[in-house]
C-alpha positions in Angstrom: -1.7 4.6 12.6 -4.7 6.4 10.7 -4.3 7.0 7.5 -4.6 10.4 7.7 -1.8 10.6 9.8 1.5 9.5 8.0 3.1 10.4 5.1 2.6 13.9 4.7 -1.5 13.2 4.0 -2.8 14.6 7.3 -2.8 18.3 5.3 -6.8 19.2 5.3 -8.7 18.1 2.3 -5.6 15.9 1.7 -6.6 12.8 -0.3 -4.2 10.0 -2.0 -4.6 10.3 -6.0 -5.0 7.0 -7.8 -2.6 6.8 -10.4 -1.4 4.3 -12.8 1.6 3.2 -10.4 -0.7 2.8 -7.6 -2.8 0.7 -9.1 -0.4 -1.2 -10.3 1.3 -2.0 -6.7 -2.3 -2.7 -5.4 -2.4 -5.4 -8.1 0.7 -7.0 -7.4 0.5 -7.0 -3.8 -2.6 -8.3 -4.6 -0.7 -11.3 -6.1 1.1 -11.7 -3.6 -0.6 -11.8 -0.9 -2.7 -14.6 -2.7 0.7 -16.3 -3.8 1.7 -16.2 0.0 4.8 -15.1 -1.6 7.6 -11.7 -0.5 8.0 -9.5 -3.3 9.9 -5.8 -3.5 8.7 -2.7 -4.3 11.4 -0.2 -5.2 12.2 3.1 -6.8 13.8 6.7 -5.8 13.3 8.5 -3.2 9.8 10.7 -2.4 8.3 8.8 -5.9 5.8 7.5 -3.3 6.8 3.7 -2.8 6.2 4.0 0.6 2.8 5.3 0.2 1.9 3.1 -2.5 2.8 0.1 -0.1 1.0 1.8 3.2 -2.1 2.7 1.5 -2.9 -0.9 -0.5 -2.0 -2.8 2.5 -4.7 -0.4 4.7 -7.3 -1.7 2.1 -10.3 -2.9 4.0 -10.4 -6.4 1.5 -7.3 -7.4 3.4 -8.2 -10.0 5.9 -4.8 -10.5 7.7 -5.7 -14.1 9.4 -2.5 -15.5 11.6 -1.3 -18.3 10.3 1.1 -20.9 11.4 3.6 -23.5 9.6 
């Protein structure tokens, strides 16, 4: 899925606004990525958890490598 294409972002000249929340979620998935570790991301509906989550984890940094244990 592009990321122009889900949540509500595929409006023209639609861009995600980095905010204080989002930066915070990018730096605790972040964490926990490099903790190989689950963590939960909550809060009320349409406060943008969803979007938070979608657009750190479409980050190019991200190298998702399968692993197997």
């Amino acid at each position: 899925m592009a990321a122009a294409t889900y949540q509500y972002v595929d409006l023209p000249d639609a861009s995600v606004v980095t905010t204080r929340a989002l930066l915070t979620a990018r730096e605790n998935i972040s964490d926990t990525v490099a903790a190989r570790a689950m963590m939960c991301i909550h809060g009320g509906a349409g406060f943008g958890n969803t979007l938070a989550v979608n657009t750190c984890l479409r980050e190019p940094r991200w190298s998702w490598t399968p692993t197997t244990t």
